[in-house]
N, C-alpha and C positions, 0 to 999 in steps of 0.2 A: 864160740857159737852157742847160744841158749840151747839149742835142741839138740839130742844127741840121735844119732842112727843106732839099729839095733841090729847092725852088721861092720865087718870093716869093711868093706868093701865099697860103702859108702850109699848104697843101696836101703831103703828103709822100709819099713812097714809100723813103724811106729815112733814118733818124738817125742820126749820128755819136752814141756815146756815149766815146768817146777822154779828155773830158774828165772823164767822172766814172768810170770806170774807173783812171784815174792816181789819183782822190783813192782810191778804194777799196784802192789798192796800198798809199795811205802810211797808209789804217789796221789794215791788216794789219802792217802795220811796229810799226803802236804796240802791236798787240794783245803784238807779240812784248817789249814792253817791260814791259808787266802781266807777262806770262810771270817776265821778269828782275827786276821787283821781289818778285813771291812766291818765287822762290829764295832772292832775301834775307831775305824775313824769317823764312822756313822756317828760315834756317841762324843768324840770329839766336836763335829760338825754343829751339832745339836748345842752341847756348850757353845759353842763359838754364837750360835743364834739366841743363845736365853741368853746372854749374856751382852749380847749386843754388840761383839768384836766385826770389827770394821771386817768391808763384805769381801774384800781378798783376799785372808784367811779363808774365807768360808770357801769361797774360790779354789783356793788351794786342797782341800778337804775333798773339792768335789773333780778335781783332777786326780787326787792319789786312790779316789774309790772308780777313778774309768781306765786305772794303769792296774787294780785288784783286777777289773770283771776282764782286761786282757788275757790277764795272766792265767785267771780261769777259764778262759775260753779256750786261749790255747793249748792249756794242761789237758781238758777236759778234749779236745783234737787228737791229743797225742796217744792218750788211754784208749781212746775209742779206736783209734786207726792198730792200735798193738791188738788192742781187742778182736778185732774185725780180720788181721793176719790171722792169728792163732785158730780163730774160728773156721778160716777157708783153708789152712794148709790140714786143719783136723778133718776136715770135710772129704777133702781132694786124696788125703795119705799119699802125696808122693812120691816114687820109685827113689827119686834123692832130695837131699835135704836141699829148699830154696834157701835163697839169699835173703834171708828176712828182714834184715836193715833196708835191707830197696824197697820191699814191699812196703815195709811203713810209713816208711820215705813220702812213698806214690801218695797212699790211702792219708795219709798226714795232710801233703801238699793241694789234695783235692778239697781236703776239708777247709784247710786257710783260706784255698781260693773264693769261698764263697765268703769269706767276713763281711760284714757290714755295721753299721750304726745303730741298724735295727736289732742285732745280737743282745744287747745290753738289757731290751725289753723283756728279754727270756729270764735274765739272771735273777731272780727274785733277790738277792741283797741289794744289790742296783736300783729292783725298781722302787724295793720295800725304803730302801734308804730317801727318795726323791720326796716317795709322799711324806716319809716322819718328816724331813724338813719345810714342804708346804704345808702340812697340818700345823706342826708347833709357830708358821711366820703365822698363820692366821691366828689361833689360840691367841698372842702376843701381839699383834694389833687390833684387839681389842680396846677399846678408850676404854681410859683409866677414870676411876669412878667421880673425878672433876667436871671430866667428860670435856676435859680440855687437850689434852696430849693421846697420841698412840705411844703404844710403850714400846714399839719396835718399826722401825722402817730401814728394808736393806738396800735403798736408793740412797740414803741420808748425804753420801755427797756429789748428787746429781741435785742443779739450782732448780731443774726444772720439778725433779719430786720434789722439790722444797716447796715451789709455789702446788705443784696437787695440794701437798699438804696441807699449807697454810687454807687452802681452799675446804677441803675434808670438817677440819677444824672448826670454820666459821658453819657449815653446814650443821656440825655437830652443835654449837653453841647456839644456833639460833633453835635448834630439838629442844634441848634443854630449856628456852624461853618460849618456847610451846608448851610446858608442861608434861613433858617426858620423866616420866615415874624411874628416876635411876634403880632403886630396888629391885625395878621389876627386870631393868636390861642385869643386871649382875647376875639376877635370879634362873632368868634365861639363857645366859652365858650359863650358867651350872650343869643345866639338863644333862649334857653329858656326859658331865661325871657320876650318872646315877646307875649301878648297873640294874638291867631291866630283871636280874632274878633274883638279886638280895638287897633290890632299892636301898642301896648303901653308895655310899661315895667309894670310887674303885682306888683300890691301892694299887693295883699289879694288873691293868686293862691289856686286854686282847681284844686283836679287830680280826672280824672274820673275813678272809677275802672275796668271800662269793659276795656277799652283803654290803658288804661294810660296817656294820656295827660292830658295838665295844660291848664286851662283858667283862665282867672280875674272875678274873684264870682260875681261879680254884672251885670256882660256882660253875663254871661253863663247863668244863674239866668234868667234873663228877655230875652234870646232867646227861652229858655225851655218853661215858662208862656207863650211867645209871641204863639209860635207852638202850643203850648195843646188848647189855647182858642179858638184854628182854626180848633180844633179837626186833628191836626196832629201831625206826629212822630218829635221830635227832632235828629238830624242827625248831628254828632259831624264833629264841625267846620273846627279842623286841617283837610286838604288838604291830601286824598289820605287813610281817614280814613273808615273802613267797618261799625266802627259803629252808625245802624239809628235807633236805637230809646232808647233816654236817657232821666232818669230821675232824681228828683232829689236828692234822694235816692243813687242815681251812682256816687255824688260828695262828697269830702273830702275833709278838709284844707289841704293843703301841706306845713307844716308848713317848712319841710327842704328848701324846695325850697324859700318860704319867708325867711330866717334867710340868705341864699344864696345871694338873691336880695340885702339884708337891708348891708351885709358883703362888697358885690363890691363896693355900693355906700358908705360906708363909708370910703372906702380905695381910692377911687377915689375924696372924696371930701377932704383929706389929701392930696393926690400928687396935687389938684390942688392948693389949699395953700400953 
């Protein structure tokens, strides 16, 4: 029994819960370990798409990151319902020690009951993971500056994306025999890699969730500290943006958009070779 009575009799007026409090610590510890393995497969997944590996791996990636946010979900059930006992029987102090495996049992089972699909939406690795991989497919079909090929298509063995494709392509070609200034689309493809407070190309972008824009973490980082210690709101940098007051909790790696960056300049330091 985690809680002990402060009579033999069996009689209480007070429980130690010390002992399932500790175990509570060390599942919070694991939850942090779920945490760390959906980074990895987030940053697998990501490989799997710059690289261009057929789209049932990627598949696969995006089934072992909705068997993470389970597991999280139901951890995150489990604490809350041990949480939720501990808190009514400290409330109530009763004359004897309840059966506290049942209560959790209860308050656990209630909370499963309501699972759904739309759970997933809450889980910020989940949802953060969805967009890095629609942000980095779009970054990566971009036409390649022939302006003949996309550099990434995850249909590639459906015949019917093949004819889109083929279709995109002629579209594109006959831009080009209009007189479509490539320069200028590379040039415009860059924009976002500028950040808007050290107009530098970002090595290490964060995207702000309220917003959506991208800053260079170390520049964003010590504008927010610089603001707070003045006791004011931080007011997000891009030009023409609503939102005034950020913190740092609002910012996330953007990891597509880094793998974006790191893609151009590699290909860029090829054509200059």
């Amino acid at each position: 029994m985690p809680g002990r009575s402060s009579t033999s009799s069996g009689s209480t007026r007070y429980i130690s819960f010390s002992g399932v409090e500790s175990a509570l610590s060390s599942l919070k510890n694991f939850q942090s370990c779920i945490s760390s393995g959906m980074d990895t497969v987030s940053s697998v997944a990501l490989d799997l798409v710059e690289t261009q590996t057929e789209v049932s791996s990627e598949h696969s990636m995006d089934k072992a990151m909705v068997e993470f946010a389970k597991m999280d979900r139901e951890l995150s059930h489990y604490v809350k319902a041990v949480q939720s006992t501990i808190n009514h029987v400290k409330e109530e102090r009763p004359e004897k020690v309840p059966d506290l495996k049942l209560l959790v049992e209860k308050k656990f089972l209630a909370l499963q009951d309501k699972n759904s699909d739309a759970d997933f939406k809450e889980n910020e690795k989940f949802v953060q993971f969805k967009q890095q991989l629609r942000e980095l497919k779009k970054q990566l079909v971009k036409p390649k500056e022939d302006g003949r090929h996309s550099e990434f298509d995850p249909n590639k063995d459906s015949s019917r994306a093949g004819n889109e494709r083929d279709g995109i392509h002629a579209d594109r070609e006959n831009d080009l025999t209009e007189g479509v200034d490539e320069d200028m689309i590379v040039t415009q493809s860059q924009t976002n890699f500028i950040c808007p407070i050290t107009q530098l190309e970002m090595k290490k972008p964060v995207k702000n969730k309220m917003c959506g824009h991208t800053y260079e973490e170390e520049a964003i980082v010590r504008m927010i500290e610089s603001k707070h210690k003045r006791k004011k709101k931080a007011c997000c940098p891009k030009i023409g943006c609503s939102h005034t007051d950020m913190r740092m909790s609002d910012l996330i790696p953007d990891e597509a958009l880094r793998r974006a960056i790191e893609s151009h300049n590699k290909k860029k330091k090829r054509h200059s070779e």
